[in-house]
N, C-alpha and C positions, 0 to 999 in steps of 0.2 A: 604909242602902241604898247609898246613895253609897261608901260605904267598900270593901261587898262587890263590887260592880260595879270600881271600883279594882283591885281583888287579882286580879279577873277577867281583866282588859287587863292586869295586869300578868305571867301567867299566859301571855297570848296573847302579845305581846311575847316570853315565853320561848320558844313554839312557833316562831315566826317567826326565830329566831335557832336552834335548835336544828339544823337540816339543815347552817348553815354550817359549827357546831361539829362534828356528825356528822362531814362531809366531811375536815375536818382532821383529825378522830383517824385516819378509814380512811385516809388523806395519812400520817401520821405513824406508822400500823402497817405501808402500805407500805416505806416509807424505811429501817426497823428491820429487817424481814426483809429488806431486801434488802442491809442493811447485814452484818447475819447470816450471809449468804450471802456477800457478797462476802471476810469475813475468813474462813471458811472454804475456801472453790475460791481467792482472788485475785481481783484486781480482772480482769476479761477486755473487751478489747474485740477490735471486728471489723468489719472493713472489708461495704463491700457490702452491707450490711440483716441482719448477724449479731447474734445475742446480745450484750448485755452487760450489767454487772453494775454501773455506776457510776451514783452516788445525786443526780448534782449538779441534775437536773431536779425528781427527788420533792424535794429541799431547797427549789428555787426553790417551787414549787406550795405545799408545806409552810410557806413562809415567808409567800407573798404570802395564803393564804390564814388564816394568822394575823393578819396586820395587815389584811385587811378587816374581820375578826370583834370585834377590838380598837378598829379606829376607829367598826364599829357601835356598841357597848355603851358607848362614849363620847360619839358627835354624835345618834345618836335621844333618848334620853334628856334630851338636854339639849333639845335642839329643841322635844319634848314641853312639857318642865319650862315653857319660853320660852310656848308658846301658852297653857298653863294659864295662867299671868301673863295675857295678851293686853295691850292697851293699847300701849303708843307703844314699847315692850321686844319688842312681837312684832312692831311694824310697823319698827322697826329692823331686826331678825332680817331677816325678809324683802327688805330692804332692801338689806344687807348681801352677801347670799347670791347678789341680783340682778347688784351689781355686779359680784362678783366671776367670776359668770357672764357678765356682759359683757366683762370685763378678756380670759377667756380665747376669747370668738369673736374680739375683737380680734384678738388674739394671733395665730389662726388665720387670720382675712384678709388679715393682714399677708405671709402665706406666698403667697399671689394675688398679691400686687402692690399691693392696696386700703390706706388706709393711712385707718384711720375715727379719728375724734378724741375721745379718750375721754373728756376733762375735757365737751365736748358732750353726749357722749351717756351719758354717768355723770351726771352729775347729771338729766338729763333722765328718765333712765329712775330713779332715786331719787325726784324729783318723782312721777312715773304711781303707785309704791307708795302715798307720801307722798299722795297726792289721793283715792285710795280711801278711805284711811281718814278725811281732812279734806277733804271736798269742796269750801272755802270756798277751798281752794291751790289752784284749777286756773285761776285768772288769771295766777300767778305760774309754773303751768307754760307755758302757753302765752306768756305772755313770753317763758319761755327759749326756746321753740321757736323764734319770731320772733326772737329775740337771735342764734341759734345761725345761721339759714337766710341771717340778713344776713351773718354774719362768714364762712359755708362756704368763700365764694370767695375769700376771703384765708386761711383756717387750710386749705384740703383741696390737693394739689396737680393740676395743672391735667391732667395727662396721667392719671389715676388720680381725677378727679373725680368721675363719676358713682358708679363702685365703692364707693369712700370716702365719699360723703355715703347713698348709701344705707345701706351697714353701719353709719353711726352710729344712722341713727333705725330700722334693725333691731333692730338691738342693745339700743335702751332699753325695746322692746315684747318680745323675745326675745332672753333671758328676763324680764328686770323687770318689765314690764309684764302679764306672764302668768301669772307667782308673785304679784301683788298678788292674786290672785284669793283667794289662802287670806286676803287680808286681809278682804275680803269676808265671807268664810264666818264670821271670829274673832266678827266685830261686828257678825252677824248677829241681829235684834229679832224681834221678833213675837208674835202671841197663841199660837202652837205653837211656836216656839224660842225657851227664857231664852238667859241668858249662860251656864251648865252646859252645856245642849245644844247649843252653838254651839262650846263647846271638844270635845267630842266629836263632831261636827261634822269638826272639823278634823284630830282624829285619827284617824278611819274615812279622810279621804282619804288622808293619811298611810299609815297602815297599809296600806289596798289596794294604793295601790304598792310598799309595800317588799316585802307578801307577793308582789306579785306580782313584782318583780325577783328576790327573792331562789329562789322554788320555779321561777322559769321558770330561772332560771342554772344550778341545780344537777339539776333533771328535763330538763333538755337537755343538761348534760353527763352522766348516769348511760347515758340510753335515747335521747338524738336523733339521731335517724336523716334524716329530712326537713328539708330548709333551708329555711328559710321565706321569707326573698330572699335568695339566693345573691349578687347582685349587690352589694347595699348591704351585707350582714353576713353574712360567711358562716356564722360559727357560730352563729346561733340558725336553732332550727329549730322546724316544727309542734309537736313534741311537747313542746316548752318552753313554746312559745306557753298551750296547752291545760295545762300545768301550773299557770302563774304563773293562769289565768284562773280554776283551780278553788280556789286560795287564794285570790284575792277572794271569790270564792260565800262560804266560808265563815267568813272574816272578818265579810263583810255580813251573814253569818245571825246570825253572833255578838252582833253589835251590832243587831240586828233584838229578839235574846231578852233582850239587857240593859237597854242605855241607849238605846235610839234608839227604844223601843217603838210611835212615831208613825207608821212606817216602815211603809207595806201591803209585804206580797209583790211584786211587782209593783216599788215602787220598789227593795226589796232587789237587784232580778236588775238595776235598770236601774244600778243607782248602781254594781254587782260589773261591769256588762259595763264600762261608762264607766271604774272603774280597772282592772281587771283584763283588759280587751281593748285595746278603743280606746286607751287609755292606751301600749299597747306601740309604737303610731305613734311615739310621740315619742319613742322608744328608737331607731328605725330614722331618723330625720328628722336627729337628731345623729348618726348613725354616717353619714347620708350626709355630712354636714357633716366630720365627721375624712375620711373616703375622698376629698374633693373636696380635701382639704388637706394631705393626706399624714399627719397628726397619728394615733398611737394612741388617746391620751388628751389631752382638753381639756387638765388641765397635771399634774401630782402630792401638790394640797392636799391631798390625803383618804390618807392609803395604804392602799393595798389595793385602790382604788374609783375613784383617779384624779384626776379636776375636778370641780366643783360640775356642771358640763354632761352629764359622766356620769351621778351621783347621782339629778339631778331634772329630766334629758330626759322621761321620763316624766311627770312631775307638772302638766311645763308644759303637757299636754293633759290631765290631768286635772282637775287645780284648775279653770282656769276653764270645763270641760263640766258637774264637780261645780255650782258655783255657778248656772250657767246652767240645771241640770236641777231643784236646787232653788227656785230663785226663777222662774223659767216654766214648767214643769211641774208640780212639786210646788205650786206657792205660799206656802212654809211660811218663807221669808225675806226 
Protein backbone atom coordinates (compact mmCIF):
# COMPACT_ATOMS: atom_id res chain seq x y z
CA UNK A 1 0.00 0.00 0.00
CA UNK A 2 2.67 2.06 0.87
CA UNK A 3 4.45 1.37 -2.18
CA UNK A 4 1.40 2.24 -4.48
CA UNK A 5 0.59 5.56 -2.76
CA UNK A 6 4.57 6.36 -3.49
CA UNK A 7 4.17 5.81 -7.28
CA UNK A 8 1.16 8.12 -6.60
CA UNK A 9 3.08 11.40 -5.35
CA UNK A 10 5.49 10.40 -7.51
CA UNK A 11 2.99 10.81 -10.41
CA UNK A 12 1.83 13.97 -8.74
CA UNK A 13 5.40 15.44 -8.44
CA UNK A 14 5.28 14.86 -12.27
CA UNK A 15 2.08 16.97 -12.69
CA UNK A 16 3.42 19.71 -10.73
CA UNK A 17 6.37 20.01 -12.79
CA UNK A 18 4.78 19.38 -16.01
CA UNK A 19 3.29 23.11 -16.91
CA UNK A 20 6.99 24.47 -16.33
CA UNK A 21 8.26 21.90 -18.79
CA UNK A 22 5.07 22.65 -21.05
CA UNK A 23 6.00 26.36 -20.99
CA UNK A 24 9.57 25.89 -22.09
CA UNK A 25 8.89 23.70 -25.14
CA UNK A 26 5.97 26.39 -26.16
CA UNK A 27 9.35 29.08 -25.20
CA UNK A 28 11.47 26.81 -27.30
CA UNK A 29 8.90 26.34 -30.44
CA UNK A 30 8.60 30.17 -30.24
CA UNK A 31 12.39 30.80 -30.56
CA UNK A 32 12.54 28.26 -33.54
CA UNK A 33 9.93 29.86 -35.77
CA UNK A 34 11.06 32.78 -35.26
CA UNK A 35 14.33 31.91 -35.91
CA UNK A 36 12.72 30.26 -39.13
CA UNK A 37 11.54 33.34 -40.03
CA UNK A 38 14.28 35.48 -39.33
CA UNK A 39 16.74 33.34 -41.88
CA UNK A 40 14.28 33.67 -44.19
CA UNK A 41 12.98 37.79 -44.40
CA UNK A 42 16.47 38.82 -42.39
CA UNK A 43 16.99 39.75 -39.15
CA UNK A 44 14.69 43.34 -39.20
CA UNK A 45 14.55 45.69 -36.63
CA UNK A 46 12.55 48.95 -36.05
CA UNK A 47 12.79 51.97 -34.36
CA UNK A 48 9.30 53.35 -32.57
CA UNK A 49 7.39 50.00 -31.39
CA UNK A 50 7.88 48.34 -35.01
CA UNK A 51 8.23 44.68 -35.71
CA UNK A 52 10.99 42.67 -35.37
CA UNK A 53 12.46 39.59 -35.74
CA UNK A 54 15.34 39.06 -33.30
CA UNK A 55 15.36 36.00 -30.91
CA UNK A 56 17.73 37.28 -28.03
CA UNK A 57 14.55 37.78 -25.55
CA UNK A 58 12.86 34.16 -26.40
CA UNK A 59 16.73 32.74 -25.73
CA UNK A 60 16.83 34.62 -22.34
CA UNK A 61 13.11 33.27 -21.24
CA UNK A 62 14.03 29.85 -23.08
CA UNK A 63 17.23 29.69 -20.98
CA UNK A 64 16.00 31.02 -17.54
CA UNK A 65 13.20 28.99 -17.89
CA UNK A 66 15.31 25.74 -18.29
CA UNK A 67 17.41 26.35 -15.41
CA UNK A 68 14.30 26.69 -12.98
CA UNK A 69 13.05 23.36 -14.34
CA UNK A 70 16.54 21.76 -13.83
CA UNK A 71 17.15 23.25 -10.45
CA UNK A 72 13.47 21.91 -9.60
CA UNK A 73 14.03 18.11 -10.47
CA UNK A 74 17.28 18.48 -8.59
CA UNK A 75 16.45 20.46 -4.93
CA UNK A 76 12.58 19.02 -4.47
CA UNK A 77 13.72 15.71 -4.73
CA UNK A 78 16.29 15.79 -2.62
CA UNK A 79 14.50 17.93 0.06
CA UNK A 80 11.96 15.15 -0.09
CA UNK A 81 14.47 12.42 0.01
CA UNK A 82 15.99 14.57 3.41
CA UNK A 83 12.46 14.67 5.29
CA UNK A 84 11.78 10.86 4.51
CA UNK A 85 15.19 10.50 6.41
CA UNK A 86 13.84 12.99 9.20
CA UNK A 87 15.92 13.02 12.29
CA UNK A 88 18.96 15.43 12.94
CA UNK A 89 19.61 15.17 8.64
CA UNK A 90 16.27 17.09 8.23
CA UNK A 91 16.60 19.26 11.15
CA UNK A 92 20.13 20.14 9.66
CA UNK A 93 18.32 20.75 6.16
CA UNK A 94 16.18 23.15 7.59
CA UNK A 95 18.67 24.63 9.31
CA UNK A 96 20.81 25.10 6.73
CA UNK A 97 18.27 26.55 4.41
CA UNK A 98 17.44 29.17 7.46
CA UNK A 99 20.68 30.44 7.42
CA UNK A 100 21.24 30.92 4.24
CA UNK A 101 17.94 32.85 4.11
CA UNK A 102 19.25 34.90 6.74
CA UNK A 103 22.69 35.57 5.01
CA UNK A 104 20.55 36.99 2.18
CA UNK A 105 18.01 39.51 4.36
CA UNK A 106 21.36 40.51 5.71
CA UNK A 107 22.58 41.14 2.56
CA UNK A 108 19.60 43.11 1.85
CA UNK A 109 19.57 45.54 4.95
CA UNK A 110 22.79 46.14 4.45
CA UNK A 111 21.56 48.13 1.22
CA UNK A 112 19.52 50.57 4.23
CA UNK A 113 22.17 51.28 5.86
CA UNK A 114 21.39 48.66 8.81
CA UNK A 115 24.42 46.51 9.23
CA UNK A 116 22.83 43.20 11.35
CA UNK A 117 25.49 40.88 12.84
CA UNK A 118 25.24 37.68 11.35
CA UNK A 119 27.60 35.40 13.47
CA UNK A 120 24.59 36.78 16.18
CA UNK A 121 21.96 36.10 14.57
CA UNK A 122 23.14 32.96 12.60
CA UNK A 123 23.59 31.04 15.11
CA UNK A 124 20.72 32.16 17.14
CA UNK A 125 18.30 31.50 14.54
CA UNK A 126 20.11 27.77 14.04
CA UNK A 127 19.64 27.49 17.82
CA UNK A 128 15.29 28.26 17.37
CA UNK A 129 15.57 25.32 14.57
CA UNK A 130 17.86 23.18 16.85
CA UNK A 131 15.31 23.77 20.04
CA UNK A 132 12.24 22.64 18.17
CA UNK A 133 13.46 19.68 17.60
CA UNK A 134 15.38 19.29 21.25
CA UNK A 135 13.64 21.24 23.55
CA UNK A 136 16.24 20.37 26.34
CA UNK A 137 18.58 23.28 24.03
CA UNK A 138 16.45 26.23 24.71
CA UNK A 139 18.74 27.18 27.91
CA UNK A 140 21.54 27.31 25.63
CA UNK A 141 19.39 29.45 23.20
CA UNK A 142 18.51 31.90 25.44
CA UNK A 143 22.00 32.20 26.56
CA UNK A 144 23.00 33.11 23.39
CA UNK A 145 20.42 35.57 23.20
CA UNK A 146 21.49 37.18 26.54
CA UNK A 147 25.33 36.64 25.19
CA UNK A 148 24.43 38.48 21.97
CA UNK A 149 21.98 41.60 23.69
CA UNK A 150 25.08 42.15 26.07
CA UNK A 151 27.82 42.30 23.20
CA UNK A 152 25.06 44.40 20.55
CA UNK A 153 26.48 47.62 21.79
CA UNK A 154 29.95 46.82 21.05
CA UNK A 155 29.57 44.60 17.83
CA UNK A 156 26.31 46.99 16.06
CA UNK A 157 27.38 50.41 15.11
CA UNK A 158 26.12 53.34 17.10
CA UNK A 159 24.58 55.45 14.37
CA UNK A 160 22.74 52.37 12.68
CA UNK A 161 21.91 50.75 16.14
CA UNK A 162 18.52 50.20 16.41
CA UNK A 163 18.23 49.07 12.57
CA UNK A 164 21.01 46.60 12.91
CA UNK A 165 20.01 44.99 16.29
CA UNK A 166 16.65 44.72 15.24
CA UNK A 167 17.37 42.88 11.82
CA UNK A 168 19.56 40.57 13.71
CA UNK A 169 16.84 39.04 15.94
CA UNK A 170 14.53 39.49 12.79
CA UNK A 171 16.38 37.57 10.92
CA UNK A 172 16.84 34.51 13.25
CA UNK A 173 12.84 34.16 13.47
CA UNK A 174 12.46 35.29 9.59
CA UNK A 175 13.04 32.94 8.22
CA UNK A 176 14.77 30.32 10.67
CA UNK A 177 12.66 30.36 13.23
CA UNK A 178 9.50 29.88 10.95
CA UNK A 179 11.06 27.01 8.71
CA UNK A 180 11.49 25.21 12.09
CA UNK A 181 7.86 24.84 11.90
CA UNK A 182 8.21 21.83 9.34
CA UNK A 183 10.50 20.65 12.18
CA UNK A 184 7.54 20.31 14.22
CA UNK A 185 5.33 18.65 11.61
CA UNK A 186 8.65 15.91 10.85
CA UNK A 187 8.53 14.67 14.63
CA UNK A 188 5.10 14.97 14.97
CA UNK A 189 3.64 11.73 17.63
CA UNK A 190 0.32 10.73 18.49
CA UNK A 191 -2.49 8.14 18.67
CA UNK A 192 -3.55 9.47 14.81
CA UNK A 193 -0.09 10.50 13.47
CA UNK A 194 2.87 7.62 13.31
CA UNK A 195 6.19 8.57 11.97
CA UNK A 196 4.85 7.59 8.06
CA UNK A 197 2.17 10.18 8.43
CA UNK A 198 4.18 12.73 9.81
CA UNK A 199 6.47 12.53 6.59
CA UNK A 200 3.72 12.89 4.58
CA UNK A 201 2.61 15.47 6.67
CA UNK A 202 5.54 17.29 5.52
CA UNK A 203 5.27 16.67 2.11
CA UNK A 204 1.42 17.88 1.59
CA UNK A 205 3.03 21.17 2.97
CA UNK A 206 5.56 21.09 0.59
CA UNK A 207 3.74 20.15 -2.22
CA UNK A 208 0.83 22.87 -1.64
CA UNK A 209 3.30 25.48 -1.97
CA UNK A 210 5.29 24.46 -4.85
CA UNK A 211 1.73 23.66 -6.66
CA UNK A 212 0.81 26.56 -5.69
CA UNK A 213 3.94 28.90 -6.82
CA UNK A 214 4.43 27.00 -9.69
CA UNK A 215 0.43 26.97 -11.46
CA UNK A 216 -0.07 30.68 -9.93
CA UNK A 217 3.39 31.80 -12.05
CA UNK A 218 2.58 30.26 -15.21
CA UNK A 219 -1.84 30.86 -15.07
CA UNK A 220 -0.75 34.33 -14.43
CA UNK A 221 1.62 34.58 -17.09
CA UNK A 222 -0.72 32.76 -19.95
CA UNK A 223 -4.35 34.75 -18.81
CA UNK A 224 -3.36 37.64 -15.95
CA UNK A 225 -5.01 40.32 -16.55
CA UNK A 226 -5.77 41.71 -12.96
CA UNK A 227 -2.90 42.76 -10.52
CA UNK A 228 -3.38 41.64 -7.38
CA UNK A 229 -1.09 44.49 -5.60
CA UNK A 230 0.15 46.57 -8.20
CA UNK A 231 2.17 48.25 -5.65
CA UNK A 232 4.27 45.52 -4.00
CA UNK A 233 4.42 43.12 -7.24
CA UNK A 234 3.36 44.12 -10.09
CA UNK A 235 3.21 41.10 -11.89
CA UNK A 236 1.12 38.71 -10.02
CA UNK A 237 -2.14 39.03 -10.48
CA UNK A 238 -6.07 37.69 -9.42
CA UNK A 239 -6.02 35.19 -11.76
CA UNK A 240 -2.66 33.59 -10.84
CA UNK A 241 -3.71 34.00 -7.35
CA UNK A 242 -7.04 31.82 -8.06
CA UNK A 243 -4.82 29.55 -10.10
CA UNK A 244 -1.95 28.60 -7.76
CA UNK A 245 -5.16 28.27 -5.04
CA UNK A 246 -6.98 25.51 -7.10
CA UNK A 247 -3.60 23.34 -7.26
CA UNK A 248 -3.74 23.29 -3.52
CA UNK A 249 -7.60 22.07 -3.55
CA UNK A 250 -6.36 19.46 -5.54
CA UNK A 251 -3.21 18.41 -4.23
CA UNK A 252 -5.10 18.23 -0.68
CA UNK A 253 -7.96 16.01 -2.34
CA UNK A 254 -5.25 13.91 -3.54
CA UNK A 255 -3.65 13.29 -0.32
CA UNK A 256 -7.26 13.29 1.43
CA UNK A 257 -7.80 9.93 -1.16
CA UNK A 258 -4.46 8.44 -0.43
CA UNK A 259 -2.37 8.72 2.49
CA UNK A 260 -3.83 11.27 4.68
CA UNK A 261 -7.27 9.40 4.88
CA UNK A 262 -7.64 10.91 8.65
CA UNK A 263 -8.33 14.15 6.93
CA UNK A 264 -12.41 15.25 7.07
CA UNK A 265 -13.44 17.43 4.15
CA UNK A 266 -13.45 20.19 5.97
CA UNK A 267 -9.76 20.11 7.14
CA UNK A 268 -8.98 19.31 3.32
CA UNK A 269 -10.19 22.91 2.16
CA UNK A 270 -8.77 24.43 5.46
CA UNK A 271 -5.04 23.02 5.18
CA UNK A 272 -5.58 23.75 0.64
CA UNK A 273 -6.80 27.42 1.65
CA UNK A 274 -3.65 27.81 4.38
CA UNK A 275 -1.13 26.64 1.50
CA UNK A 276 -2.59 27.63 -1.32
CA UNK A 277 -4.12 31.21 -0.32
CA UNK A 278 -2.85 32.53 2.70
CA UNK A 279 0.41 31.20 1.96
CA UNK A 280 0.69 33.61 -1.17
CA UNK A 281 1.21 36.61 1.77
CA UNK A 282 4.34 35.39 2.11
CA UNK A 283 5.17 35.71 -1.55
CA UNK A 284 4.09 39.44 -1.41
CA UNK A 285 5.80 40.14 2.19
CA UNK A 286 9.37 39.36 0.54
CA UNK A 287 8.77 41.08 -2.64
CA UNK A 288 7.90 44.05 -0.32
CA UNK A 289 11.20 43.22 1.22
CA UNK A 290 13.30 43.31 -2.30
CA UNK A 291 10.99 46.61 -3.47
CA UNK A 292 12.06 48.42 -0.10
CA UNK A 293 15.80 47.40 -1.08
CA UNK A 294 16.10 47.71 -4.44
CA UNK A 295 17.04 43.95 -4.71
CA UNK A 296 15.32 41.63 -7.76
CA UNK A 297 16.15 38.60 -6.16
CA UNK A 298 17.19 37.74 -2.55
CA UNK A 299 20.71 36.55 -4.28
CA UNK A 300 21.30 33.67 -7.34
CA UNK A 301 21.77 30.29 -5.25
CA UNK A 302 18.98 28.46 -6.97
CA UNK A 303 19.08 29.31 -10.96
CA UNK A 304 16.30 30.00 -12.31
CA UNK A 305 14.35 30.79 -8.80
CA UNK A 306 16.79 33.14 -7.48
CA UNK A 307 17.48 32.92 -3.28
CA UNK A 308 16.36 30.64 -0.76
CA UNK A 309 13.96 33.84 0.19
CA UNK A 310 12.38 33.58 -3.09
CA UNK A 311 11.81 29.70 -3.08
CA UNK A 312 10.28 29.51 0.55
CA UNK A 313 8.66 33.09 1.21
CA UNK A 314 5.75 31.25 1.02
CA UNK A 315 6.39 28.34 3.20
CA UNK A 316 7.46 30.59 5.82
CA UNK A 317 3.46 31.29 6.30
CA UNK A 318 2.67 28.13 5.57
CA UNK A 319 4.61 25.86 7.58
CA UNK A 320 4.03 27.33 10.88
CA UNK A 321 -0.18 28.01 10.00
CA UNK A 322 0.02 24.22 8.81
CA UNK A 323 1.41 23.08 12.31
CA UNK A 324 -0.76 25.57 14.23
CA UNK A 325 -3.97 24.27 12.48
CA UNK A 326 -3.00 20.87 13.03
CA UNK A 327 -1.95 20.73 16.59
CA UNK A 328 -5.02 23.50 17.79
CA UNK A 329 -7.53 22.79 15.58
CA UNK A 330 -7.19 19.39 14.24
CA UNK A 331 -5.56 18.04 17.58
CA UNK A 332 -3.96 15.11 15.72
CA UNK A 333 -0.19 16.36 16.59
Amino acid sequence: MWATHSCVWVHVLGVVYFFPILNFASGFGSRRLAQEYASTHGTRHARGGGTHYCTDSNDRVVSNNLRRILTALVAAPAVVGIAYVGGWTFVALIAAIGLVGQVELYRMARTTGALPNLTGGGILGVLLVATLAWPSLWPVAVAWLIVFVVLAPFLLPQDQFLASFSTTLVGAVYPSGLLGSLVLIRAARSEVVDPSLAFWLVVLTFLLVWATDIFAYYVGKWVGQRALAPSISPNKTWEGTLGGLSAAVLVAIGFKLTVLGFLTWPHVAALALIGGGVSQVGDLMESQLKRSTGADDSSSILPGHGGILDRFDAMLVAAPLTYLYLRAVMGVI
